[in-house]
PAVEXGU-290951 format. One line per 3 residues: number of its first residue (from 0); for each residue x negated, z negated, y negated of C-alpha. Coordinates in pm, 1 decimal, padded with zeros to 6 digits. Each point is the difference from the previous one (the first is absolute). Example, Ala and Ser with C-alpha at 12.3 -4.5 7.8 and 13.67 -1.06 7.14 Angstrom:
// PAVEXGU-290951
0	-01230.0 -00780.0 00450.0; -00137.0 00066.0 -00344.0 .
END
This chain:
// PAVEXGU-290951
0	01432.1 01901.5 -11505.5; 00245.3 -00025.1 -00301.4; -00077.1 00174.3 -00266.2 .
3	00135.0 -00029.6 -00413.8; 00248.9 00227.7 -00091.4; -00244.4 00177.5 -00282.2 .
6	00223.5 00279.4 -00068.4; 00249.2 -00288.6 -00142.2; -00251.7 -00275.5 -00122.2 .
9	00016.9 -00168.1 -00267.0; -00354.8 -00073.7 -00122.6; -00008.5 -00267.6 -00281.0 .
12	-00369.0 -00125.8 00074.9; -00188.2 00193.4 -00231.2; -00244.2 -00329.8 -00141.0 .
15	-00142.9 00003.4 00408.7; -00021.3 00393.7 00019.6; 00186.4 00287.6 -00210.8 .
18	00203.0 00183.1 00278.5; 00118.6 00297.0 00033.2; -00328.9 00197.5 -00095.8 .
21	00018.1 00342.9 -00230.0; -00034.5 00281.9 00196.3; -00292.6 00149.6 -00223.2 .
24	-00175.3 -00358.2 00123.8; 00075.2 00072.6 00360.4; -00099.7 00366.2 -00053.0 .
27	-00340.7 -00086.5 -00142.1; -00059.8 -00245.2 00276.3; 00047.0 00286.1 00254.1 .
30	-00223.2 00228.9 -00200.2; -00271.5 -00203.2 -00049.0; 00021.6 -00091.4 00371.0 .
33	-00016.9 00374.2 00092.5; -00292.6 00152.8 -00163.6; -00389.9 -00180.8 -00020.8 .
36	-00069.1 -00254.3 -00242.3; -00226.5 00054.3 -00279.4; -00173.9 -00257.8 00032.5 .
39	-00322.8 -00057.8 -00314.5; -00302.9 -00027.3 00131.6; 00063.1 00063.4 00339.7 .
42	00107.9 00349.5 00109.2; -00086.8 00335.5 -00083.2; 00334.3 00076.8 -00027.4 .
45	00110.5 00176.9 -00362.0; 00322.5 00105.7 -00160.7; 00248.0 -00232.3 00122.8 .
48	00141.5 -00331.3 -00205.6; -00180.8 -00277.3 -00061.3; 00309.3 -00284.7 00078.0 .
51	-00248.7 -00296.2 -00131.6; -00080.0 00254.4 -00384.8; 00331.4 00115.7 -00015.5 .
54	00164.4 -00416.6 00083.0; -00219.4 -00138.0 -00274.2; 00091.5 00285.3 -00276.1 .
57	00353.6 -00068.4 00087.6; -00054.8 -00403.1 -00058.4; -00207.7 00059.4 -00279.1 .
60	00283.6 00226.7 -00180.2; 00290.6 -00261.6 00111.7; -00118.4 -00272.2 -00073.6 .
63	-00169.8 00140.0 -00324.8; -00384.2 -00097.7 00025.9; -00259.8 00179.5 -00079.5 .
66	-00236.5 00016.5 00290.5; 00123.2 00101.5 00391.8; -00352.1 -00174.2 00066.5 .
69	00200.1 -00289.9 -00047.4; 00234.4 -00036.1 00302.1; -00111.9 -00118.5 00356.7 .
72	00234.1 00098.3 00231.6; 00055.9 -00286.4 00252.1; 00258.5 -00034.4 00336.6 .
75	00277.0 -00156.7 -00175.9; -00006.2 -00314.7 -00344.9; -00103.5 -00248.5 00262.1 .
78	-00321.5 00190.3 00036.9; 00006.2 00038.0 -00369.7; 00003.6 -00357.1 -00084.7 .
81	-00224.9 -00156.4 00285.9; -00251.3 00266.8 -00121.2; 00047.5 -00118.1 -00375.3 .
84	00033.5 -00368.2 00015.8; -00244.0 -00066.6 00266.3; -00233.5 00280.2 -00148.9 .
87	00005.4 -00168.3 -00305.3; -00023.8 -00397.1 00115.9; -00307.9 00128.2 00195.4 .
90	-00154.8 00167.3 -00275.7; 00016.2 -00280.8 -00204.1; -00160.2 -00279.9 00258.5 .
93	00081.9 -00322.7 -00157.8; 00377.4 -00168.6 -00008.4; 00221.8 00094.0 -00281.5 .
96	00367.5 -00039.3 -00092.3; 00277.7 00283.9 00006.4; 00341.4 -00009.4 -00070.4 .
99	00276.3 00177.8 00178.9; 00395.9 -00056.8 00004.2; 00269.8 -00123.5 00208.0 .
102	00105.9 00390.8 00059.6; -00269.0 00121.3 00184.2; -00002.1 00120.8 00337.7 .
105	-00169.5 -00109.6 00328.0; -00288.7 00308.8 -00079.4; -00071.2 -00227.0 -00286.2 .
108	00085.4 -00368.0 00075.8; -00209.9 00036.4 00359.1; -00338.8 00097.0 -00134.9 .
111	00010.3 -00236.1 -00274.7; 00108.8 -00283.0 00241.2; -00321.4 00047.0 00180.9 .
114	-00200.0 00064.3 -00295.4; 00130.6 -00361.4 -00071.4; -00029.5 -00116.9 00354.2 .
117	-00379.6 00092.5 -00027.6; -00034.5 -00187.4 -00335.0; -00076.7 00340.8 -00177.0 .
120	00277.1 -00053.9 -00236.4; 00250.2 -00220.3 -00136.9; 00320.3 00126.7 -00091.4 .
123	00322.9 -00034.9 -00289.9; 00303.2 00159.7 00156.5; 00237.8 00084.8 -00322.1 .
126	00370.7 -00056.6 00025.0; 00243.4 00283.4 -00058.5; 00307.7 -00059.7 -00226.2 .
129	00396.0 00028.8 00133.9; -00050.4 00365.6 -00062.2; -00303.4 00010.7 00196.1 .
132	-00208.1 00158.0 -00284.5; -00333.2 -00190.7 -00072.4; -00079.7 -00174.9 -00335.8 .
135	-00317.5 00169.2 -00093.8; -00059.4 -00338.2 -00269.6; 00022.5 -00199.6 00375.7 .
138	-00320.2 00221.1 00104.9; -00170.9 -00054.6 -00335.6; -00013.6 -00384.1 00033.8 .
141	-00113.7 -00009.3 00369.2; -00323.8 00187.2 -00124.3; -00271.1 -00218.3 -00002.7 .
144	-00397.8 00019.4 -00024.9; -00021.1 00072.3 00347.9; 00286.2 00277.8 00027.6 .
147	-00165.5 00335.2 00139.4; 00336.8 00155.4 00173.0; 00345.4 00047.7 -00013.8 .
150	00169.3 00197.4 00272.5; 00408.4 00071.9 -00139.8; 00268.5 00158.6 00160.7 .
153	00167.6 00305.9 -00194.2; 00319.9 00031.9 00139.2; 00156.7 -00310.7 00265.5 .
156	00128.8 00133.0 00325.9; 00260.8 -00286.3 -00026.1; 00094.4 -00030.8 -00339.3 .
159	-00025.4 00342.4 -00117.8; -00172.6 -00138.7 -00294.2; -00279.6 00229.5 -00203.5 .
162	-00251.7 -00199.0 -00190.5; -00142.2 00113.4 -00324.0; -00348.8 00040.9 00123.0 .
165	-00126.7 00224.1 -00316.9; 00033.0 -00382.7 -00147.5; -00064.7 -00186.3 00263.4 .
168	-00385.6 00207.2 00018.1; -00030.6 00022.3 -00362.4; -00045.1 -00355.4 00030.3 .
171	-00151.4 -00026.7 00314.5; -00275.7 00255.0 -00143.8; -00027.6 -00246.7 -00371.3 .
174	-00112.1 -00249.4 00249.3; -00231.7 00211.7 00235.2; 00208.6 -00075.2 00251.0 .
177	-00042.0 00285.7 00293.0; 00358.5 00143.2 00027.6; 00156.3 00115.3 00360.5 .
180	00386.3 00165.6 -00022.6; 00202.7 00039.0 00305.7; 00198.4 00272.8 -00038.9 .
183	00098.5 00058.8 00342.2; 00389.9 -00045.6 -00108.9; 00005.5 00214.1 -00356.8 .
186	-00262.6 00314.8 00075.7; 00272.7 00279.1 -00006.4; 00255.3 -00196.0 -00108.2 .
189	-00061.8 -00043.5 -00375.0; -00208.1 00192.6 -00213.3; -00363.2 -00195.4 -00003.4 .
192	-00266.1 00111.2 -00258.0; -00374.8 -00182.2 00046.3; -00154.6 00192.3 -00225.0 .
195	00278.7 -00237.9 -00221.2; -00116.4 -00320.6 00232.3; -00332.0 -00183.0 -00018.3 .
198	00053.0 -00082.1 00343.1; -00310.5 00036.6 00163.6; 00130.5 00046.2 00397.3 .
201	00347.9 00180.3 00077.2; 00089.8 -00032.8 00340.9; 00223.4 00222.0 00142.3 .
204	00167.9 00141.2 00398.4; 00133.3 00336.1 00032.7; 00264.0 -00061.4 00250.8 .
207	00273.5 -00185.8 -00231.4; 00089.1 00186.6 -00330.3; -00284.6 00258.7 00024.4 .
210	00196.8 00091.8 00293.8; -00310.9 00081.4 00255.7; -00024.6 -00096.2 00329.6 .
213	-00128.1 -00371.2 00151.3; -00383.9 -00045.2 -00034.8; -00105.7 00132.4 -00292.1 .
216	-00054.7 -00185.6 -00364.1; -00274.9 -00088.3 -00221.2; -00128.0 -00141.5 -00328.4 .
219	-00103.9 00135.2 -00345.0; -00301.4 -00237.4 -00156.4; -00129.8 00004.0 -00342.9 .
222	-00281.8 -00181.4 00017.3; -00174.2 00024.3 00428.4; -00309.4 -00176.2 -00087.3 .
225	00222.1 -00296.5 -00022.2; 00116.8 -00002.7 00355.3; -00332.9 00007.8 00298.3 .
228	00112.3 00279.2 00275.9; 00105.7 -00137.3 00361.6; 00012.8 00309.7 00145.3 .
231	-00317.1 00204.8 00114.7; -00059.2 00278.0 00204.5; 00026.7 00405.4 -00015.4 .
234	00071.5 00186.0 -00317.6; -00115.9 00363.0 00067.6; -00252.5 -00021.1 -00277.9 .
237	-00352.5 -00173.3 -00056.8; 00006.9 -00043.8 00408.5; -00390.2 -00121.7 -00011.1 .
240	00013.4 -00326.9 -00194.5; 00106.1 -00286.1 00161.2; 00231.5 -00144.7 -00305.6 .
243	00308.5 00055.7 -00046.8; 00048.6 00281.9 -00314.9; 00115.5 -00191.6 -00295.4 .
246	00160.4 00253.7 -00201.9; 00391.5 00037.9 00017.6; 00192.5 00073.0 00204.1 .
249	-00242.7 -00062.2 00294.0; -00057.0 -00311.7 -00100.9; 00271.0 -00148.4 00149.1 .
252	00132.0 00281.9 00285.5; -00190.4 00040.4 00302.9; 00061.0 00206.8 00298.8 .
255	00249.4 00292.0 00042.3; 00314.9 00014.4 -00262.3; 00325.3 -00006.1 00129.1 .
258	00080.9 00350.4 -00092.2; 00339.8 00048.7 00138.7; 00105.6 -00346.9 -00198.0 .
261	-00171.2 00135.5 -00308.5; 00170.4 00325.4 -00019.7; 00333.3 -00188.3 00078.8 .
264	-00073.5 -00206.4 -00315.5; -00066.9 00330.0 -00225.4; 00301.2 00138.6 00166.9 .
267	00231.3 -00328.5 -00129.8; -00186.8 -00067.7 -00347.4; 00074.3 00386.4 -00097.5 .
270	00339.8 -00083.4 00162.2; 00053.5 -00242.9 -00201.6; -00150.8 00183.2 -00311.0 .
273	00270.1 00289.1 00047.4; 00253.7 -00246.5 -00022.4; -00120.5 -00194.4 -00289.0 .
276	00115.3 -00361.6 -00104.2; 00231.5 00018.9 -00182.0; 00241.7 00192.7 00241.8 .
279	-00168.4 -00276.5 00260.0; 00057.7 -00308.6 -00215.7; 00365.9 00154.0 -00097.1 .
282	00080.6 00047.0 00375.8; -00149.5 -00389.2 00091.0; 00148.2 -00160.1 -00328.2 .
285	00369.4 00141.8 00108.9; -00069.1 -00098.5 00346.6; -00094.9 -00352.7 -00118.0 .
288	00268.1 -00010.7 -00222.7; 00244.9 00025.7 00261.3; -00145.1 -00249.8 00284.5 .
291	-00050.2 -00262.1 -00284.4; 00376.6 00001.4 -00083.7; 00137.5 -00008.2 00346.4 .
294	-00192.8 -00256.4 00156.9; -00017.2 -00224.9 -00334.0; 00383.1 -00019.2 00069.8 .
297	00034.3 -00082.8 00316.0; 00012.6 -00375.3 00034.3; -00227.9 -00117.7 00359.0 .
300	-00263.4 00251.6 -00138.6; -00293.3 -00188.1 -00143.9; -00193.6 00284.4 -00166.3 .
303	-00364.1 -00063.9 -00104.8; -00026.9 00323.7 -00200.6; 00266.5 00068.6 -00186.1 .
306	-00150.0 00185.6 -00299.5; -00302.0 00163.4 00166.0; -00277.4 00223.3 -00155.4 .
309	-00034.8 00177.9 00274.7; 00328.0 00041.3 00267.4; -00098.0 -00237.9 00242.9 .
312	00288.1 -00229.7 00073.0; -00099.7 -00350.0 00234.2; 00314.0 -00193.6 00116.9 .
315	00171.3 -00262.5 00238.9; 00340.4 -00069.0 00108.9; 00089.4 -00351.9 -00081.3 .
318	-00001.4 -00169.6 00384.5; -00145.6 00312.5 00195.4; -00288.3 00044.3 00119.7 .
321	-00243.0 00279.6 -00193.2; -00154.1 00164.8 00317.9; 00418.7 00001.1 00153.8 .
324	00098.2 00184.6 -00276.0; -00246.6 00261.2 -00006.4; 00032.8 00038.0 00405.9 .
327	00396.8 00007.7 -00083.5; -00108.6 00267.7 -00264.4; -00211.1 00228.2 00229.3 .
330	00165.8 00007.6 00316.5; 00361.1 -00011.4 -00134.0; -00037.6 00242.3 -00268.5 .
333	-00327.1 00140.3 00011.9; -00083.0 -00102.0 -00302.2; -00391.2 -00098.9 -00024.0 .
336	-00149.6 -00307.4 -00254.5; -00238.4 -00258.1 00083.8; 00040.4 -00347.6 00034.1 .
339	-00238.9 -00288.1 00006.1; -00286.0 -00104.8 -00267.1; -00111.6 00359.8 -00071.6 .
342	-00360.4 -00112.7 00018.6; 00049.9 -00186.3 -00325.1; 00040.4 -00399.4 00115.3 .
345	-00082.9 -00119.8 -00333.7; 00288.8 00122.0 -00173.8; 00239.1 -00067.8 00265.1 .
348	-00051.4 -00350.8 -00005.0; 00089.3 -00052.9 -00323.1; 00306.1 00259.6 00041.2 .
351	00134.9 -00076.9 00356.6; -00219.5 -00301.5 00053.1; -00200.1 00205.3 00282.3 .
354	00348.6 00119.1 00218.2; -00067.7 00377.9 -00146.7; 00256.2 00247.3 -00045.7 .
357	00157.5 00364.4 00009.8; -00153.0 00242.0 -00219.1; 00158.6 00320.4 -00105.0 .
360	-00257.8 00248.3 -00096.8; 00067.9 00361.0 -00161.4; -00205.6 00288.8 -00051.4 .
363	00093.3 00322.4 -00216.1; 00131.4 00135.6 00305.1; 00236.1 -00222.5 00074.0 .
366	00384.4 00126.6 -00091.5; 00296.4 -00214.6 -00243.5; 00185.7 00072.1 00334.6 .
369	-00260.9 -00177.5 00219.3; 00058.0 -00314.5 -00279.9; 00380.5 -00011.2 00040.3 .
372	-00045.2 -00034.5 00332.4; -00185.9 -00325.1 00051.6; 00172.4 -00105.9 -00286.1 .
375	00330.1 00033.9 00230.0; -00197.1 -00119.1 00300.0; -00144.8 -00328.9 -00141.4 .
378	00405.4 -00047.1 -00202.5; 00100.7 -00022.6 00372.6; -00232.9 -00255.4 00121.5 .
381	00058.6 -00194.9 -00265.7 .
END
């Protein structure tokens, strides 16, 4: 078997999965892995952390809301938003309209497609400018009588565009219209305040900029009453009645927490907390900076980001092939991207009328070295 040449790697695919991980994440995977969990409700067991009390104190205090009550921790934003926009089209029982943009990913575009499918919805998909940034005046006229929902993408893993959702919900909430952010793409990467957001569902993963491991994420929600549970089963408490507990956080978790994943996502948001952001957005703005200038000048480079918000940097090479050049990346220079549609068709047929691309990803602890050298590796292809 042939394996990658890690010590040397190149990793610029930090939108699919942050890599490599802090070792304070890796060292509070192995110790929550090596003692018993404390698990509420259904041990004896006293004295040790509580990884699900401790995760939603952390969210509560980066994210800057008031109640830890308030975040569900789910597998991963998929989770999140299957929970939250089915959740919330059953609760309501009769068809309604929503509106979501031309951003969003397949975690969002595949639910509502059934919803629609099912004639539980009908749908206005809102068109992002040549900067990729939504028009929140665009949202305001597709709100009609029958508007209930809005799902909107924060931060595009193809365009690198951030929306101004504080807007875009003030709005949203004028018009009692229930408001779902996907922030899968900005959590850890730009400072985000909801007690400054009348958003009422943030949806989040901890294995991109929160820099935790794969399958763990969640959701904070204002308002729960608005969206019916689909999960039931064990909570540790109130064992005799046959209902699932209302009250938050139970409402929506059932079943044992994925401690290791949650103690991997304290690990990374205090991480990311002793860094802070501006030393972060410094480090990614230079970064940026940089990328945007060489590959704006080279000529066969067709670059679909070119001012980003956040560094994410999709591409083609006039007459190749995207998935050639990211096989010519990785196995010629061990560089790693992604190529394809990034889960996001509806944006790529408008930008590469559905042939995908290369995208160039960066995290914090990515290197200005690591950037000169694709630069000098996609130069020479070109």
């Amino acid at each position: 078997m042939q394996h990658a040449d890690i010590k040397n790697l190149v990793y610029l695919n930090n939108a699919a999965s942050t890599w490599p991980k802090p070792p304070c994440v890796l060292d509070a995977v192995a110790q929550s892995s090596s003692l018993p969990y404390l698990e509420s409700g259904r041990t004896t067991l006293e004295g040790l952390i509580s990884y699900p009390d401790e995760g939603r104190k952390a969210l509560s205090s980066f994210f800057q809301t008031d109640d830890p009550s308030e975040w569900v921790f789910t597998s991963n934003a998929t989770d999140s938003l299957n929970i939250l926009i089915h959740g919330f089209a059953t609760g309501l029982n009769t068809p309604f309209h929503v509106i979501t943009t031309e951003l969003e990913h397949n975690s969002v575009i595949r639910p509502l497609l059934t919803l629609k499918k099912a004639e539980k919805i009908s749908l206005s998909i809102i068109p992002a400018d040549s900067g990729g940034h939504i028009n929140p005046d665009l949202i305001r006229e597709a709100i009609t009588p029958e508007t209930r929902l809005a799902v909107i993408n924060h931060g595009s893993n193809v365009t690198g565009a951030v929306q101004d959702i504080t807007e875009i919900c003030r709005l949203l909430h004028e018009e009692d219209v229930f408001s779902i952010i996907d922030g899968s793409q900005t959590a850890g990467q730009i400072p985000i305040r909801l007690s400054e957001i009348p958003v009422d569902a943030f949806v989040f993963t901890g294995h991109k900029y929160l820099f935790g491991i794969p399958g763990i994420g969640g959701f904070f929600i204002r308002t729960p009453e608005s969206v019916l549970s689909l999960h039931q089963g064990g909570t540790g408490f109130d064992s005799a009645s046959p209902d699932h507990p209302a009250e938050m956080p139970a409402r929506f978790e059932a079943g044992t927490p994925n401690f290791p994943g949650i103690a991997a996502l304290t690990a990374g948001i205090d991480y990311v907390s002793g860094i802070g952001f501006d030393r972060i957005c410094l480090h990614l703005d230079e970064m940026s900076r940089y990328l945007s200038k060489r590959l704006s000048d080279l000529d066969n480079v067709i670059l679909y980001s070119p001012d980003p918000d956040t560094p994410i940097f999709s591409f083609n090479i006039s007459g190749v092939d995207p998935e050639d050049v990211g096989l010519i990346l990785g196995r010629k220079y061990n560089v790693v991207t992604r190529t394809g549609l990034h889960c996001a068709p509806w944006i790529h047929q408008r930008l590469t009328n559905g042939q995908g691309c290369v995208r160039i990803s960066l995290s914090y602890l990515n290197t200005m070295e690591q950037c000169r050298l694709v630069a000098d590796v996609i130069e020479g292809l070109v």
